[in-house]
C-alpha positions in Angstrom: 0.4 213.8 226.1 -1.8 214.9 222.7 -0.8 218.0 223.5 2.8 217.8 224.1 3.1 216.0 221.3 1.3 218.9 219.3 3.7 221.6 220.4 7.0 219.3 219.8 5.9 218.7 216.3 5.2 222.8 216.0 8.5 223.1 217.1 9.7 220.8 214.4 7.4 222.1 211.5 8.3 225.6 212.3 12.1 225.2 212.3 12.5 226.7 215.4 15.1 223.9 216.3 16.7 224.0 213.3 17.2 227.6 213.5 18.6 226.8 217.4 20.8 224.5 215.4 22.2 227.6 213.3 22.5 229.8 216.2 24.2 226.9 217.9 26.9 226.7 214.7 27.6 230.9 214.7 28.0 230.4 218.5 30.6 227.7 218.1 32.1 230.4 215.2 32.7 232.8 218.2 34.7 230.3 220.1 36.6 229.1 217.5 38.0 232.5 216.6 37.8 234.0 219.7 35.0 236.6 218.9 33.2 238.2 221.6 29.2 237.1 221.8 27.5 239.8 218.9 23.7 239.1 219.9 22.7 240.8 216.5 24.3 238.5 214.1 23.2 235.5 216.3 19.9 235.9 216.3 20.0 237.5 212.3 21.2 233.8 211.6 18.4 232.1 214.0 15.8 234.1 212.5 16.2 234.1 209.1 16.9 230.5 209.3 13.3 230.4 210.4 12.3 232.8 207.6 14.1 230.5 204.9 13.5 227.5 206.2 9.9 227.5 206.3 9.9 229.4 203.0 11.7 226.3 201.1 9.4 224.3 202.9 5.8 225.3 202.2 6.0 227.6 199.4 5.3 224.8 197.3 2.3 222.9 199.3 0.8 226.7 199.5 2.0 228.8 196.0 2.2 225.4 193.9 -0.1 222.7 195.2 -2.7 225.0 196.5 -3.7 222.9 199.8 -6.0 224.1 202.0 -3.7 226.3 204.6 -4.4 224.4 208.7 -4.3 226.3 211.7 -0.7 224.8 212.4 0.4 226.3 209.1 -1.5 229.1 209.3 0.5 230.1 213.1 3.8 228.9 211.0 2.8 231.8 208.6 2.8 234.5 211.3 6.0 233.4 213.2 7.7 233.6 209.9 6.2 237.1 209.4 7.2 238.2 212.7 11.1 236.6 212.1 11.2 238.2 208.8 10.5 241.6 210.5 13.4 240.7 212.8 15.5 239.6 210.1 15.0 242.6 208.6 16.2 245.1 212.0 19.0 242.6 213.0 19.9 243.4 209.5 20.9 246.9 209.8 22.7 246.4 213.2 25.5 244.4 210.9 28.7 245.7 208.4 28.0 246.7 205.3 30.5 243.7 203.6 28.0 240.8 206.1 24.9 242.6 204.7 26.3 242.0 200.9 27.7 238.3 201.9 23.9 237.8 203.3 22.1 238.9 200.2 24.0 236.2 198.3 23.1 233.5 200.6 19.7 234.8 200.4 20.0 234.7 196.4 20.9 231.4 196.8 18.1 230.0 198.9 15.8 231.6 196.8 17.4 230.0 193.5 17.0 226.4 195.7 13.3 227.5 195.8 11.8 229.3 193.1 12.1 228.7 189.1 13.9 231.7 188.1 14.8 230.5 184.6 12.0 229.6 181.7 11.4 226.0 181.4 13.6 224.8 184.3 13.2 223.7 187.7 14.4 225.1 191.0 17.7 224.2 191.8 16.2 222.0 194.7 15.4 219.7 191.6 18.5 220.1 189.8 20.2 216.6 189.9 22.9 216.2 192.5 22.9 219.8 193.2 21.0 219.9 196.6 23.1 218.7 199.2 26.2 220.9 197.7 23.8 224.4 197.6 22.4 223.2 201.5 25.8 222.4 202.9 27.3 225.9 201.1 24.5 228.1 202.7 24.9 226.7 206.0 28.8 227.4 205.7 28.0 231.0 204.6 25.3 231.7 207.4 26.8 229.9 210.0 30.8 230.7 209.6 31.7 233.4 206.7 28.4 235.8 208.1 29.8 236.1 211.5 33.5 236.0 211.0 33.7 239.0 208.2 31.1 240.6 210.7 33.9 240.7 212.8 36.2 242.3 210.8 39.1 239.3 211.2 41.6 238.9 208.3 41.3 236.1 206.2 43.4 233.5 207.7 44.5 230.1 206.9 42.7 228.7 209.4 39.3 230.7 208.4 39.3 228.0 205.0 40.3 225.4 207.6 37.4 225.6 209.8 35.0 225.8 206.5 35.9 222.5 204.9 35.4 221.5 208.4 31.7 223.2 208.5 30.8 222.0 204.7 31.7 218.4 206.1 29.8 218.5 208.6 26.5 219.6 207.2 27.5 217.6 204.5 27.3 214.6 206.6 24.5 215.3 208.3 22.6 215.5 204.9 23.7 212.3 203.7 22.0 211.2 207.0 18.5 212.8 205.7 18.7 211.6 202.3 19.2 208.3 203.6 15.9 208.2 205.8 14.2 209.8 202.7 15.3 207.6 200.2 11.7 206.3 199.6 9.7 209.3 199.1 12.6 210.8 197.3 12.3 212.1 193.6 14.2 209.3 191.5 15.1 212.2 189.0 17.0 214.0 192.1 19.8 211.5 192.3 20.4 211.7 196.0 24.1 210.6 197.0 22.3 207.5 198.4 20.2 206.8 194.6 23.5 207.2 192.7 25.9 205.2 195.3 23.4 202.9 197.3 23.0 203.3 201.1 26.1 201.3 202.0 28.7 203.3 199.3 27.1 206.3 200.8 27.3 205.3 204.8 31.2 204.7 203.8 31.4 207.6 202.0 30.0 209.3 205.3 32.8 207.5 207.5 35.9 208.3 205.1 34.2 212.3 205.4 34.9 212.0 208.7 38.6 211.9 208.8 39.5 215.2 207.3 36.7 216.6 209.9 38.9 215.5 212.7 42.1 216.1 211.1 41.0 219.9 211.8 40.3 218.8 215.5 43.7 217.5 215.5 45.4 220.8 214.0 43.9 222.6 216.7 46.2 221.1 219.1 43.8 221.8 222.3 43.0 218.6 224.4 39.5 220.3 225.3 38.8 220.7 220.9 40.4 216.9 220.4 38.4 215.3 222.9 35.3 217.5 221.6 36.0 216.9 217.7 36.3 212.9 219.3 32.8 212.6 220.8 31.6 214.4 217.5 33.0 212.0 215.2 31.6 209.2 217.0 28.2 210.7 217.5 28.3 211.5 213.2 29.3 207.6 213.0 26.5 206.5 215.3 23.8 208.3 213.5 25.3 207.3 210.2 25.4 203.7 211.5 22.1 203.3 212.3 20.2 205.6 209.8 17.6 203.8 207.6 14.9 204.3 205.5 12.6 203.1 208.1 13.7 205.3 210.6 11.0 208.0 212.1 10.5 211.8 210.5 12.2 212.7 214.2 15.7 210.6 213.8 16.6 213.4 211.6 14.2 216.4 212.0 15.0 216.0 216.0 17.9 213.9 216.7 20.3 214.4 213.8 20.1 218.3 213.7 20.5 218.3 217.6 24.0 217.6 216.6 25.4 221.5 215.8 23.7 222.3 219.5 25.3 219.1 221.0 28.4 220.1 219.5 27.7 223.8 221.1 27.0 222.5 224.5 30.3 220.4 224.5 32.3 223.6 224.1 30.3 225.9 226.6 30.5 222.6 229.4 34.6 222.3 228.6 35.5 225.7 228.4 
């Protein structure tokens, strides 16, 4: 059981799962528009999730803190070696306009990580800033990478189904920064610090409705009954969310809902 537990937690730490949940989102991006399965941009998504993820996430405790590196971290550092290599071959399988569009996500990730200007923080400490720079890169990784990959027109409904992406991630962060309200930088002024965790479960709720307003314009039973169960799951899990809640409400549960959301479509259709 020790061990089971050891290998989920990898799994969490790692950000394999939240890389599934990326490759999950581009794969409901094919649907959506109606693009044929391209393996290459898939898994440049899933593994430079891992790459960025885990970079945002320890290159402080290692670069800044200077903790003594543990095995777990030290087998993180390799898969995250290995996925950059990946990263870096999907990347030439993909049009030249998705590798430019990919650089500036990358930009951005790295702004949300490192210092770049004298005397200021990362943008991951900038005040207020973090959910909007998390909820834009998952947009532009998840949506804009694979549909200009494809070579589709800019449509109306392309800016549709983004404000319907941002609100989703956008949700689902409120959801984290709810359950981390405690350990939290006060200086951050998390939705949740500035509004309280009831203005900020409503505000959650009224996001809702413009998410399945898009459902609705889709005019599909299959993506109004899907876009349904996905507004109730997002109310659940806003519901109940806590700052007592376990590490794995969120880091398991919470961003199982992109590959829920996946699943839904590939069992209807």
């Amino acid at each position: 059981m020790k061990l089971l537990k050891q290998i989920f937690d990898f799994y969490l730490n790692s950000s394999i799962h939240v890389a599934l949940s990326c490759y999950a989102l581009v794969c409901v991006t094919f649907h959506v528009f109606h693009i044929q399965y391209d393996a290459p941009m898939a898994l440049f998504v899933f593994f430079g999730t891992i790459v960025g993820y885990n970079f945002v996430k320890y290159d402080a405790l290692v670069r800044v803190n200077r903790k003594p590196v543990g095995t777990q971290l030290k087998i993180i550092a390799v898969l995250s070696f290995v996925s950059l290599i990946l990263v870096g071959y999907y990347f030439f399988h993909l049009k030249r306009i998705t590798q430019i569009v990919s650089v500036v996500i990358f930009a951005i990730t790295a702004l949300y990580t490192l210092p770049f200007f004298p005397n200021r923080k990362n943008a991951r400490n900038w005040a207020g800033v973090k959910i909007y720079i998390v909820a834009i890169c998952w947009v532009g990784a998840t949506l804009v990478l694979p549909y200009i990959n494809a070579e589709i027109p800019f449509i109306p409904d392309f800016f549709i189904k983004c404000i319907q992406r941002f609100v989703l991630v956008f949700v689902l962060i409120l959801v984290f920064e709810i359950i981390d309200l405690a350990n939290d930088d006060p200086h951050l002024k998390t939705v949740p610090q500035t509004i309280g965790v009831k203005r900020t479960k409503i505000l959650g709720f009224l996001l809702l409705v413009p998410f399945w307003i898009v459902g609705v314009l889709t005019f599909t039973f299959h993506d109004l009954l899907i876009n349904l169960i996905m507004v109730i799951t997002l109310m659940l899990f806003i519901l109940f969310a806590n700052p007592n809640r376990s590490k794995y409400y969120t880091s398991f549960w919470v961003e199982s809902v992109p590959i829920f959301w996946w699943l839904m479509i590939f069992f209807f259709n």
